[in-house]
Jmol script that loads the backbone (N, CA, C; Angstrom):
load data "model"
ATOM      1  N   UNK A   1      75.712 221.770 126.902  1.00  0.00           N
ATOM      2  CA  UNK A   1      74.326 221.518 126.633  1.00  0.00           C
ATOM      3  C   UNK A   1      74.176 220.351 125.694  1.00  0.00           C
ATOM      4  N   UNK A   2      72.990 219.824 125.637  1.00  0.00           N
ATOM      5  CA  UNK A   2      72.461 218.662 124.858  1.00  0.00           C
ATOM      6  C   UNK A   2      71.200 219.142 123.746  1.00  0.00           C
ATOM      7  N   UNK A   3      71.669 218.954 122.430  1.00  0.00           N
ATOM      8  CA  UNK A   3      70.580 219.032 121.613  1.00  0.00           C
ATOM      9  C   UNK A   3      70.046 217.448 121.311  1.00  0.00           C
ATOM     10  N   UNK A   4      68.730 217.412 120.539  1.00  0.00           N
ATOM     11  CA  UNK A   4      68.395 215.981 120.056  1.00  0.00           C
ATOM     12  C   UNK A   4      67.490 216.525 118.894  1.00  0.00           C
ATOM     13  N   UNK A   5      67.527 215.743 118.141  1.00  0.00           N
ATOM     14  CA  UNK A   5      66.371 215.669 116.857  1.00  0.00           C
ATOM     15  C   UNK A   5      65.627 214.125 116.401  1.00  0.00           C
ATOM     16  N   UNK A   6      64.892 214.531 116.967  1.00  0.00           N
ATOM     17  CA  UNK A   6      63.526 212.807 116.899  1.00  0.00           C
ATOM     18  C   UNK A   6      63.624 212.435 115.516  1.00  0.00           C
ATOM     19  N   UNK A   7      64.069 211.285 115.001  1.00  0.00           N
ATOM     20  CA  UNK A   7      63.095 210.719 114.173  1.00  0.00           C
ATOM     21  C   UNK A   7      62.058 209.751 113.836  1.00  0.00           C
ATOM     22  N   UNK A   8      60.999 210.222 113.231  1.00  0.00           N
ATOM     23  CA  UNK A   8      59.854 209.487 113.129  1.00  0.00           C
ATOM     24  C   UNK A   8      59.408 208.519 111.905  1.00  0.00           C
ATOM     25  N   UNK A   9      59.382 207.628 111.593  1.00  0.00           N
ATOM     26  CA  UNK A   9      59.126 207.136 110.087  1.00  0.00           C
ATOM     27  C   UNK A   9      58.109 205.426 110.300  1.00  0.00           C
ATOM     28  N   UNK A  10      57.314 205.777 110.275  1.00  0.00           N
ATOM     29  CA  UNK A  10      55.961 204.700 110.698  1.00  0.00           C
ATOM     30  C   UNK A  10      55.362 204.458 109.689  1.00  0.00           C
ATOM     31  N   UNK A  11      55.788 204.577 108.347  1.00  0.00           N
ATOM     32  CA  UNK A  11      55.492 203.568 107.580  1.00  0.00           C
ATOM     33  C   UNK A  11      56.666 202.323 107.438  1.00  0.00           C
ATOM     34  N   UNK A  12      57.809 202.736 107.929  1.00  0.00           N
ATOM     35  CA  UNK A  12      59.169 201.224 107.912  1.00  0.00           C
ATOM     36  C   UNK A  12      59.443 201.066 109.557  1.00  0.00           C
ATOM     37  N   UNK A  13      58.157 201.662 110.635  1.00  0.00           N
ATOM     38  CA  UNK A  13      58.785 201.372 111.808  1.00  0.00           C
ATOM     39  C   UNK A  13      59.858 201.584 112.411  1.00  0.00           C
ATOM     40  N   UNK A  14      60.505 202.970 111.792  1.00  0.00           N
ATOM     41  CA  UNK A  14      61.785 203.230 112.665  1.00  0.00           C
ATOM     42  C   UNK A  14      61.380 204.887 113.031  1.00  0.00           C
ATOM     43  N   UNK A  15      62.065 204.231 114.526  1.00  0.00           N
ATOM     44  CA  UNK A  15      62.198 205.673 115.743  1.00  0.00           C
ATOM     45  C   UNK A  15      63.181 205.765 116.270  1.00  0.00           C
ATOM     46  N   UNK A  16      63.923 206.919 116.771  1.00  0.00           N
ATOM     47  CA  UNK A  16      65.244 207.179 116.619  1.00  0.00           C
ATOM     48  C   UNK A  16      65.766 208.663 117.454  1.00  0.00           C
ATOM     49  N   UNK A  17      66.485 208.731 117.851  1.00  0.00           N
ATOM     50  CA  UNK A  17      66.857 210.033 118.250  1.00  0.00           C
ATOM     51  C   UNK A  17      68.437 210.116 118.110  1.00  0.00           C
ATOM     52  N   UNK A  18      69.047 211.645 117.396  1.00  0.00           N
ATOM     53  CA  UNK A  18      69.992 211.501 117.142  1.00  0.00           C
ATOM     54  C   UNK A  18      70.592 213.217 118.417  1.00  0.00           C
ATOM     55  N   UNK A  19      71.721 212.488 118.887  1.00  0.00           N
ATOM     56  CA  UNK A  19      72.132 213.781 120.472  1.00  0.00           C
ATOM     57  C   UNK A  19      73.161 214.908 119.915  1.00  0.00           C
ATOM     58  N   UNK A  20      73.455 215.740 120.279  1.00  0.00           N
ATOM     59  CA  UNK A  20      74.099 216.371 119.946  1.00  0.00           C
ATOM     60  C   UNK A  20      74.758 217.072 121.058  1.00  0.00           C
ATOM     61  N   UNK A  21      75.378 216.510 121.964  1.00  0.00           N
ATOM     62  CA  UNK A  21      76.418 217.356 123.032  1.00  0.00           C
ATOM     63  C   UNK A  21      77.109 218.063 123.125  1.00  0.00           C
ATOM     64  N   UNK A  22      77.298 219.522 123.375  1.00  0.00           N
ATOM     65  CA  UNK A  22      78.084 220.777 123.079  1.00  0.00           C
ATOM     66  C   UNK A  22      79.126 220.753 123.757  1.00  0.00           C
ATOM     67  N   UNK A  23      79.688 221.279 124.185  1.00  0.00           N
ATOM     68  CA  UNK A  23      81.203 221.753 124.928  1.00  0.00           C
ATOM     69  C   UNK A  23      82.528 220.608 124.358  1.00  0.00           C
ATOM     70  N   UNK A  24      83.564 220.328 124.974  1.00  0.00           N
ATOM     71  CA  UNK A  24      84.588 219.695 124.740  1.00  0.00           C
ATOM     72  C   UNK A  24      83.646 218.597 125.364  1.00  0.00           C
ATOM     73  N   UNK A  25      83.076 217.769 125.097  1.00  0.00           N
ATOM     74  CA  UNK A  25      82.467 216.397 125.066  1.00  0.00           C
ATOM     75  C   UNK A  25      83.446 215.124 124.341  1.00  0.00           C
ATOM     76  N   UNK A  26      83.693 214.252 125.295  1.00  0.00           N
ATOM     77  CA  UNK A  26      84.408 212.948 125.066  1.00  0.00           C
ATOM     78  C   UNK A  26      83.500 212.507 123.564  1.00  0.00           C
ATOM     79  N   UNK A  27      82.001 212.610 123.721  1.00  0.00           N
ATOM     80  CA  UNK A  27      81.314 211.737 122.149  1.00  0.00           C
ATOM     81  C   UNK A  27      80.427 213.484 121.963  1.00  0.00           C
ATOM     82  N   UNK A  28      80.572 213.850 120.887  1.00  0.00           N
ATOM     83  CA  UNK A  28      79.734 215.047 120.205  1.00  0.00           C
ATOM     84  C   UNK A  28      78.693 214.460 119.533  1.00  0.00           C
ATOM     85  N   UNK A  29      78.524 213.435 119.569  1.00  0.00           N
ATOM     86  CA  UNK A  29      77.127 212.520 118.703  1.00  0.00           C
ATOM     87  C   UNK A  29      76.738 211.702 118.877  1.00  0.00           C
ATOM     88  N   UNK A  30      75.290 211.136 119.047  1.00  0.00           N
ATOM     89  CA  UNK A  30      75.270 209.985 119.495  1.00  0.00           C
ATOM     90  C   UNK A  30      73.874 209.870 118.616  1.00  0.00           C
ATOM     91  N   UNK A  31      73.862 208.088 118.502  1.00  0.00           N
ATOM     92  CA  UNK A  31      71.799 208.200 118.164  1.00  0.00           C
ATOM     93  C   UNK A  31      71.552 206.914 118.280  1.00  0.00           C
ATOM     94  N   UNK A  32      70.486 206.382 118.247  1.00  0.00           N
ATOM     95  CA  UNK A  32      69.861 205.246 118.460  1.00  0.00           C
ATOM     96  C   UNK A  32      68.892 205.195 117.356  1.00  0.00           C
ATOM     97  N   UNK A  33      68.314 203.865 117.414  1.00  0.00           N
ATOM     98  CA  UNK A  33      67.226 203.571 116.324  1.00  0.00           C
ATOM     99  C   UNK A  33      66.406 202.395 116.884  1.00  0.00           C
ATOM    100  N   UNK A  34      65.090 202.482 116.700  1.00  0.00           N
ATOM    101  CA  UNK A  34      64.330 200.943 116.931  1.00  0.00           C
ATOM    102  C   UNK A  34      62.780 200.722 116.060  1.00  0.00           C
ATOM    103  N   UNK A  35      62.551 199.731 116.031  1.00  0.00           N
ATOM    104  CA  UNK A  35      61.344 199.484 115.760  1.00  0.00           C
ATOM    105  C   UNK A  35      60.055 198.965 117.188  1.00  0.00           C
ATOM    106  N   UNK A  36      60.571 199.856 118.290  1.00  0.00           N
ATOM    107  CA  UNK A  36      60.352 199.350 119.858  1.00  0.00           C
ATOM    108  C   UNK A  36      59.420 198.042 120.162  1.00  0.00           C
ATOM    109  N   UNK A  37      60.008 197.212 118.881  1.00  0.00           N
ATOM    110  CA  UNK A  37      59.932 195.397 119.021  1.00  0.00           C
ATOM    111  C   UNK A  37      60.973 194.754 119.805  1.00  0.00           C
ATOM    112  N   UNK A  38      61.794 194.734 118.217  1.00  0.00           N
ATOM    113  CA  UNK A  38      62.534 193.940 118.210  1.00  0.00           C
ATOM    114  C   UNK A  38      63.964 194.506 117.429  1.00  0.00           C
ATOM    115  N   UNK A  39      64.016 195.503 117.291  1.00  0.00           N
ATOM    116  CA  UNK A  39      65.066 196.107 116.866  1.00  0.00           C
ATOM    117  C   UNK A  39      65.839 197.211 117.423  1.00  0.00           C
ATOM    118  N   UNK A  40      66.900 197.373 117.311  1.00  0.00           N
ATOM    119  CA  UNK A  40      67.521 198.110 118.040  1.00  0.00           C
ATOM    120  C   UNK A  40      68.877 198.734 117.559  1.00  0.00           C
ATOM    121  N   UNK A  41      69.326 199.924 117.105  1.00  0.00           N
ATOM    122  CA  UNK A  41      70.876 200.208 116.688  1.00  0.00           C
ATOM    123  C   UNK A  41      71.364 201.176 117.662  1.00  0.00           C
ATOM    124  N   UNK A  42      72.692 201.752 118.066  1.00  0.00           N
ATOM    125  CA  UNK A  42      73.061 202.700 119.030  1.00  0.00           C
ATOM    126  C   UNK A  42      74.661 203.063 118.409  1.00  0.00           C
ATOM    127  N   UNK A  43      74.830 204.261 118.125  1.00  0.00           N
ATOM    128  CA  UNK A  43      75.791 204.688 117.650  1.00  0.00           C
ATOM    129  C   UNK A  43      76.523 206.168 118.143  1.00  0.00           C
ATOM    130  N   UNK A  44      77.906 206.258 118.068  1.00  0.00           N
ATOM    131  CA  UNK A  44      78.493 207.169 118.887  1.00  0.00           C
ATOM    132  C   UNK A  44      79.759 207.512 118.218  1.00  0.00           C
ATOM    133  N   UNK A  45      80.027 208.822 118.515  1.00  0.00           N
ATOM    134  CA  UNK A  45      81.093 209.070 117.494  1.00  0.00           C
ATOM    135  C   UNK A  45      82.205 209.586 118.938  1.00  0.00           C
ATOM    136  N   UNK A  46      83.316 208.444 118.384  1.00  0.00           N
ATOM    137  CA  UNK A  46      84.729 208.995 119.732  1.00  0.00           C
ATOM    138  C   UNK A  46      85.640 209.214 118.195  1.00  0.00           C
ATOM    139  N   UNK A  47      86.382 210.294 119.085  1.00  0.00           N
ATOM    140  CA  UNK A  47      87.462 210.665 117.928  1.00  0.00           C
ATOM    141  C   UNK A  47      89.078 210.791 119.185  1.00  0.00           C
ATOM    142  N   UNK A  48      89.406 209.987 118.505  1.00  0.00           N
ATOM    143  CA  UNK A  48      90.994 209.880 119.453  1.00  0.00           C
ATOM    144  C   UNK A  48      91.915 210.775 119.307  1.00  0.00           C
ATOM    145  N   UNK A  49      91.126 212.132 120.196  1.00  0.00           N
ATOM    146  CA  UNK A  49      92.260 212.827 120.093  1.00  0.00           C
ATOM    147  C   UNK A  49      91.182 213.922 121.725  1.00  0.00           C
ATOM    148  N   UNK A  50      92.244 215.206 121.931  1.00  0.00           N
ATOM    149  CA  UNK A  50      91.802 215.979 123.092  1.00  0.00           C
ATOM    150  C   UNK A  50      90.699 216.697 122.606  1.00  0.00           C
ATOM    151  N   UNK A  51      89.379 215.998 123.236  1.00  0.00           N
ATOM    152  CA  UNK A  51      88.590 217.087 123.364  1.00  0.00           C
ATOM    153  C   UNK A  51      88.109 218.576 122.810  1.00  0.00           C
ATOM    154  N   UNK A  52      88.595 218.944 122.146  1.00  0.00           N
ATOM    155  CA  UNK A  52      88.454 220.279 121.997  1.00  0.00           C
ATOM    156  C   UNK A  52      87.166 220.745 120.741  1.00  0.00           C
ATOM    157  N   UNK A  53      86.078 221.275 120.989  1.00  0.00           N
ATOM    158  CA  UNK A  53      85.377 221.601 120.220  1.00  0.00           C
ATOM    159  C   UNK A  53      85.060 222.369 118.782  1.00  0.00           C
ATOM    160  N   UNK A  54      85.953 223.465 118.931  1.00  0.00           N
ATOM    161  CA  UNK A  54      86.387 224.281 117.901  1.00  0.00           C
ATOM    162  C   UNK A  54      86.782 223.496 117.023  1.00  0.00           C
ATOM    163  N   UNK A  55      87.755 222.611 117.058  1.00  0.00           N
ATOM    164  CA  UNK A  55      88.842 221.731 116.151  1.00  0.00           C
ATOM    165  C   UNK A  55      88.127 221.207 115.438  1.00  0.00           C
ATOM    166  N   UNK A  56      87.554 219.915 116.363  1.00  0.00           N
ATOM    167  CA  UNK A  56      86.792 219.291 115.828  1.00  0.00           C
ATOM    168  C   UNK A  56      85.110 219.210 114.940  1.00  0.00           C
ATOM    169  N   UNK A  57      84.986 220.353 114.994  1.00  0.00           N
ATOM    170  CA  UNK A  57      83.551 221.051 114.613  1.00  0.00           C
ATOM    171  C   UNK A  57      83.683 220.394 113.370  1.00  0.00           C
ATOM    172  N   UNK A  58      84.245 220.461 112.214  1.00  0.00           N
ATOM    173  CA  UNK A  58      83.903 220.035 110.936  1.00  0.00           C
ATOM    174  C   UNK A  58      84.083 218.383 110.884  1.00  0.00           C
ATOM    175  N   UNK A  59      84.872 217.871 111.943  1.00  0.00           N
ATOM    176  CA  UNK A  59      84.587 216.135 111.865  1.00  0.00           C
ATOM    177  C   UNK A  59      83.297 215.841 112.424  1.00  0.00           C
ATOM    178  N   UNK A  60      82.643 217.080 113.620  1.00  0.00           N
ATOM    179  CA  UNK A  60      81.696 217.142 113.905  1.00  0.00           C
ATOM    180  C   UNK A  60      79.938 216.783 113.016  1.00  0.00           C
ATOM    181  N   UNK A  61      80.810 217.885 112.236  1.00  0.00           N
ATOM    182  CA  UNK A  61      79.539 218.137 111.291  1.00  0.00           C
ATOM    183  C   UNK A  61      79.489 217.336 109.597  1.00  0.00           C
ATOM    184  N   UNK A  62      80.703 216.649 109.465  1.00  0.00           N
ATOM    185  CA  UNK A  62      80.545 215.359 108.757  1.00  0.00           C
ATOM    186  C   UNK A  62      79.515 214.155 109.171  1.00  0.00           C
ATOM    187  N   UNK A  63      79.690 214.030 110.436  1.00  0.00           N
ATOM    188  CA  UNK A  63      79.537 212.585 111.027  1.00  0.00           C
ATOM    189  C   UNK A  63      77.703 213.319 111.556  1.00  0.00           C
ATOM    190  N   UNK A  64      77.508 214.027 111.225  1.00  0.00           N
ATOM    191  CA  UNK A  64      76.409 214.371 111.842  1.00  0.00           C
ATOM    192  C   UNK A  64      75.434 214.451 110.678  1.00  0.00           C
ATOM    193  N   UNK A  65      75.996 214.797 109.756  1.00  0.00           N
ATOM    194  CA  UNK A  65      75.420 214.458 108.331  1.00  0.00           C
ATOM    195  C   UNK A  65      75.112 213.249 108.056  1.00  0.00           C
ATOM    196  N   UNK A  66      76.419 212.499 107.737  1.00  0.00           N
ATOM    197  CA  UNK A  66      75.740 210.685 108.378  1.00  0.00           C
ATOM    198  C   UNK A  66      75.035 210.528 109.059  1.00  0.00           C
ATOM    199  N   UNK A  67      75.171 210.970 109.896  1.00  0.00           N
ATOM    200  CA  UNK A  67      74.079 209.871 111.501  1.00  0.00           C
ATOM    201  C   UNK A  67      73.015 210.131 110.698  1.00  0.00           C
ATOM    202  N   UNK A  68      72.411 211.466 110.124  1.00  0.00           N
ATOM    203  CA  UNK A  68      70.908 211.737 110.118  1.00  0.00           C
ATOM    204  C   UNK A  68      70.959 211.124 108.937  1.00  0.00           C
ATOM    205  N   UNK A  69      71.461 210.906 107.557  1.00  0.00           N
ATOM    206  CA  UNK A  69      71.343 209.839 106.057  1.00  0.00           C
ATOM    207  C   UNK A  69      70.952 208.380 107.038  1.00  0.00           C
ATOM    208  N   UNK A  70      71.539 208.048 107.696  1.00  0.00           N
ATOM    209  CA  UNK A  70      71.470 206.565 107.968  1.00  0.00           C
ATOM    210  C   UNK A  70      70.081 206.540 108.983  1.00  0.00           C
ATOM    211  N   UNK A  71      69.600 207.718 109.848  1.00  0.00           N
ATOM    212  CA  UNK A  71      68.222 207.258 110.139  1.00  0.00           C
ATOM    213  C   UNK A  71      67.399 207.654 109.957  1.00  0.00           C
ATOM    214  N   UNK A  72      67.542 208.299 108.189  1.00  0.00           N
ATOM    215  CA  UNK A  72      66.549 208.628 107.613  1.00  0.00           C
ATOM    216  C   UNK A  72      66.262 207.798 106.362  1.00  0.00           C
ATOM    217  N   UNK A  73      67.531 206.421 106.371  1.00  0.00           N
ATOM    218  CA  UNK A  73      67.056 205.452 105.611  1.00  0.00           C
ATOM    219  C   UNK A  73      67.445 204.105 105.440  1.00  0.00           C
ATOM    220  N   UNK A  74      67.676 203.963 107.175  1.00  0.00           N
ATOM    221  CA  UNK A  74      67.854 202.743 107.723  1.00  0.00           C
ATOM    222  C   UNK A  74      66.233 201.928 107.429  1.00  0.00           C
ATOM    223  N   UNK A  75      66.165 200.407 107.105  1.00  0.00           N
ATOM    224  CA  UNK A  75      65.199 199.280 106.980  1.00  0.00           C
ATOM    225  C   UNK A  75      65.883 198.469 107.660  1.00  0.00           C
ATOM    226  N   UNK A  76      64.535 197.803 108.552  1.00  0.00           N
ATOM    227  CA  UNK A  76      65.067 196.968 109.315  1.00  0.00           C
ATOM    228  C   UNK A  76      64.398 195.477 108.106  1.00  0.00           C
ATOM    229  N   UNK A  77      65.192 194.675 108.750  1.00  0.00           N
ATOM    230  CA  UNK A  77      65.023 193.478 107.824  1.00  0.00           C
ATOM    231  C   UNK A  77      65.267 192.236 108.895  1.00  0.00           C
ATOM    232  N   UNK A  78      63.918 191.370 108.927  1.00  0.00           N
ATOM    233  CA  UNK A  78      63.466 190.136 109.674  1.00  0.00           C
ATOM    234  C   UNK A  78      64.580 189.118 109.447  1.00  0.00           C
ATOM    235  N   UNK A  79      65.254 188.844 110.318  1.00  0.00           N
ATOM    236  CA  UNK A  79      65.844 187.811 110.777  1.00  0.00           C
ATOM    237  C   UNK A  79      66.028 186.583 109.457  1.00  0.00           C
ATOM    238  N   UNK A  80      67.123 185.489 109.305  1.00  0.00           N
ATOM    239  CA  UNK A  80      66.523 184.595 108.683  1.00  0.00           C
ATOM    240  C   UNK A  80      66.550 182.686 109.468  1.00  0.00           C
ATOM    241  N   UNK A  81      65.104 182.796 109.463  1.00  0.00           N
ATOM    242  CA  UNK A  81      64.923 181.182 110.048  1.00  0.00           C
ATOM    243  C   UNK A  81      65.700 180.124 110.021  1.00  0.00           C
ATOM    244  N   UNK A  82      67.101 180.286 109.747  1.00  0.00           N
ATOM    245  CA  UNK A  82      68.264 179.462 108.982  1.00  0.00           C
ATOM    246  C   UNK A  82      68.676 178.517 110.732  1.00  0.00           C
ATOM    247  N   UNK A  83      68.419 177.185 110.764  1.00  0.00           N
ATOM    248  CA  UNK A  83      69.042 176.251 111.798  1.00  0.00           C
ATOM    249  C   UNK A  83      70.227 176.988 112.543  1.00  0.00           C
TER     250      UNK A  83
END
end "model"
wireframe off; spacefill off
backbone 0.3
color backbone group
């Protein structure tokens, strides 16, 4: 199965959804981010090793802690006009 948790934050323009794929899944995490301009991030967690869910549950649930810190306080920041 597939979980997701939206995020919303429209005062800095970022929208986001972070996945959460159950079983022995090749990526157990995934998320994206945009300001549906001009911005865009996409992130995925592979861990080089077999599959197995149980095992990996607590690298799981590290990296899942991250994902949601980073798009709950990711700023996007304008380009610079530099030649």
């Amino acid at each position: 199965g597939m979980s997701q948790m939206v995020y919303l934050n429209d005062s800095l323009k970022v929208y986001g959804v972070l996945f959460r794929i159950g079983g022995n899944a090749a990526s157990g995490l995934q998320f994206y981010a945009t300001d549906s301009v001009s911005h865009f991030v996409r992130g995925a967690l592979y861990v080089y090793a077999h599959p197995n869910a149980d095992s990996l549950s607590p690298v799981h649930a590290f990296f899942e802690d991250e994902f949601k810190r980073y798009l709950e306080t990711i700023e996007w920041r304008e380009a610079s006009s530099r030649p």
